[in-house]
N, C-alpha and C positions, 0 to 999 in steps of 0.2 A: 499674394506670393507665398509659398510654401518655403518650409525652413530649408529643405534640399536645396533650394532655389535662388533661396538667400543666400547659403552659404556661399555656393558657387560665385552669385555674384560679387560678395567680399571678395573671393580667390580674384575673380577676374580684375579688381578694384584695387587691391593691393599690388599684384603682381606687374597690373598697368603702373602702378606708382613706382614702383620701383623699375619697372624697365624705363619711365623716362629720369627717373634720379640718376642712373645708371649714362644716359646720353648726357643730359645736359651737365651732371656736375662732373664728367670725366673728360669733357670739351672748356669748362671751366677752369677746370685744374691743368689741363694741358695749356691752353693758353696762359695759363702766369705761369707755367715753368720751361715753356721757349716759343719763342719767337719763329720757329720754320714752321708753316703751316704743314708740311708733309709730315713732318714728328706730330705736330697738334691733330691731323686727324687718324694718324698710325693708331694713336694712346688712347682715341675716341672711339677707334674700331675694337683694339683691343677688351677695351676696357666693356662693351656694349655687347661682344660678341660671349665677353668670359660670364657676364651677370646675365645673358638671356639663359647661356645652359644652367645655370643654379636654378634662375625662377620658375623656369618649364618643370625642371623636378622637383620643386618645390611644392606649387598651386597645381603642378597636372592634374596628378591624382585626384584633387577634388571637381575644377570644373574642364580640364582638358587644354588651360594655358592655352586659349586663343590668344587673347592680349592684344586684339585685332579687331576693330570692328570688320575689315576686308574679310577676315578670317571665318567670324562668326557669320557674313553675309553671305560667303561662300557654301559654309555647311550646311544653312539655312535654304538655300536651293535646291541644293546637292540630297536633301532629305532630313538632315540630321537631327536639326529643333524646331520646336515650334517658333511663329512668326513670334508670341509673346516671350519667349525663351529671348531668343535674337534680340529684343527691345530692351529686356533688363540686362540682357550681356556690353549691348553698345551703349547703355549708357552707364554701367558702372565703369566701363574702361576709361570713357571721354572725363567722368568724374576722378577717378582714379588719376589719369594723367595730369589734371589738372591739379591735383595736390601735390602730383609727386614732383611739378616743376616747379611749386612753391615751396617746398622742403629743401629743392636742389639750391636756389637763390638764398634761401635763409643758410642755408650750414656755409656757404660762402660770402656771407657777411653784405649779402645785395639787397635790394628792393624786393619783398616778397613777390609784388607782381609788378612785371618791367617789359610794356609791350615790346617786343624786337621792333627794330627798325629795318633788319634785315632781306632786303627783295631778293627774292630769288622767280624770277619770274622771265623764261625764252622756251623757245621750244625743244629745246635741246631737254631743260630739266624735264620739261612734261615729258618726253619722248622715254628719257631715264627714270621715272615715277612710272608708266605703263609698264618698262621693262621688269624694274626692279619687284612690284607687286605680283607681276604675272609668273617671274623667276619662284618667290619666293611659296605661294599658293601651291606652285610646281611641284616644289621641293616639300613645303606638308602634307597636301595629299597624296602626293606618288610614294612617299617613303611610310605613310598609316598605311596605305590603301593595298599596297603590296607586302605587309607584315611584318614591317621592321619598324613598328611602333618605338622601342627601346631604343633607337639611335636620334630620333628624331630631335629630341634636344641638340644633340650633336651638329647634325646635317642645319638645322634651322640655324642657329646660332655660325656655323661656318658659312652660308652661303650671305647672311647678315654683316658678317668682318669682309668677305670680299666685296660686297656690293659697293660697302662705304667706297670703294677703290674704284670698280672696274663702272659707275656712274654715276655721271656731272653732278646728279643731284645731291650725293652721298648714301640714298636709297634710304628717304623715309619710309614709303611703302607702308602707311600706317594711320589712316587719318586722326587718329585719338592722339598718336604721339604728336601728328601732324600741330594739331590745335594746340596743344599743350608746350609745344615748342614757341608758339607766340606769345608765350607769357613770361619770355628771359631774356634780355636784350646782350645775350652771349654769344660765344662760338655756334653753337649747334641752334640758335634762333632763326624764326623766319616771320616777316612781318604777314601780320593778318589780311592782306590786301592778298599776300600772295597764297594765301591760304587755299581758296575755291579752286583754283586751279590743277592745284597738287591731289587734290580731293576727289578731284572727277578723275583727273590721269591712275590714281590708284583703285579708283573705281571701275578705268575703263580697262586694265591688267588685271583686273578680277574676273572681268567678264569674258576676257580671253582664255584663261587659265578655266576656271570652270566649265568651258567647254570642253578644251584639249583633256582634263582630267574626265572628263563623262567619254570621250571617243576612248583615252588610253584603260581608262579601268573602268568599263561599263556595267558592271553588275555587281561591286562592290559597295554599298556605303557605310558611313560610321555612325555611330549618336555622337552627341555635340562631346561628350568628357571623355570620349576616346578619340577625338583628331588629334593630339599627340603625343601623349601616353597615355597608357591602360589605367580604367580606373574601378574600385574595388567595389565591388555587389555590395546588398546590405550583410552578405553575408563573412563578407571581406575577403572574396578571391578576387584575383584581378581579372577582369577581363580582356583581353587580347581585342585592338583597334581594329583590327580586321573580322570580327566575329559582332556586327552590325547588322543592320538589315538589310539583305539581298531587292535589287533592281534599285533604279534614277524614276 
């Protein structure tokens, strides 16, 4: 692995850590301070939606704040990275998430690791995990790929606070958060049985999304650290998310 490579994967490692400390101890904390689940997942969305736009502009710049393996499986199609690029990105995030759910449980005085017991397991949620993956893939590459890289924290991070809403599932959409979510027997957990499931549906909203994204913007692509914002040459200008390689 080269140190450029490294680094990136750190970005992607941390910033996965911190987007699920972000879920599960703000689902945490909302449950011991009331009782209405509609407040509990308002403060969850909130709170999920306000720490994704920090992290994105935080770790973009260095590896492009996938945060995702959907994401980085996506680009990884689409042209962006190589197969071995894709393999150290999805497993620094799976790694990443999984510390940052044991950071979330320790600052709240719980079992480091506390399988969930929580099923979430109908068709309805699988239906709402296709939706919500396929939504949000939408929402990253349509808004890189058409040249408003600089909102994309924005857009990412709001259609994130809706989802939680508008499905059943609350809109994991993320199988690294996915997993990592099975190690807090909290609000925002889901028991590991229900896990495969979740997995494939956000798998099968990537393969939908990847198509519709290659029909609507067909001769655009990105490298992998410009899918959501612009990231700086060696020689430290930024480059512009749309200024990629030309043809799918």
């Amino acid at each position: 692995m080269t140190p450029a490579l490294a680094r990136r994967a750190v970005a992607e490692a941390v910033g996965t850590a911190l987007l699920v400390l972000a879920v599960i101890g703000s689902g945490i904390a909302a449950s011991q301070l009331t009782s209405d689940v509609a407040l509990q997942l308002l403060a969850n969305a909130a709170a999920t939606a306000g720490a994704l736009v920090a992290i994105i502009v935080a770790v973009g710049p260095v590896s492009g704040a996938h945060l995702n393996p959907v994401v980085t499986l996506a680009d990884r199609v689409l042209g962006g990275i190589t197969t071995a690029e894709a393999g150290v990105y999805c497993g620094a995030q799976v790694v990443g998430g999984a510390v940052g759910a044991v950071v979330a449980n320790v600052m709240f005085s719980l079992p480091a690791v506390e399988l969930s017991t929580r099923a979430r397991s109908s068709g309805a949620l699988w239906t709402s995990e296709v939706v919500a993956t396929f939504g949000l893939l939408l929402v990253i590459f349509g808004v890189v790929r058409s040249g408003r890289s600089t909102v994309a924290p924005f857009a990412v991070a709001a259609y994130i606070g809706g989802a939680y809403f508008f499905t059943s599932s609350t809109s994991f959409a993320n199988p690294a958060v996915t997993v990592a979510r099975t190690l807090s027997d909290t609000f925002a957990g889901i028991a590991p049985s229900s896990v495969p499931a979740f997995v494939l549906a956000q798998l099968m909203g990537a393969i939908l999304a990847i198509a519709l994204v290659r029909l609507l913007y067909p001769t655009i692509a990105d490298v992998a650290s410009a899918v959501l914002v612009p990231h700086p040459t060696p020689g430290g200008e930024a480059v512009p998310a749309s200024s990629g390689r030309d043809g799918l």
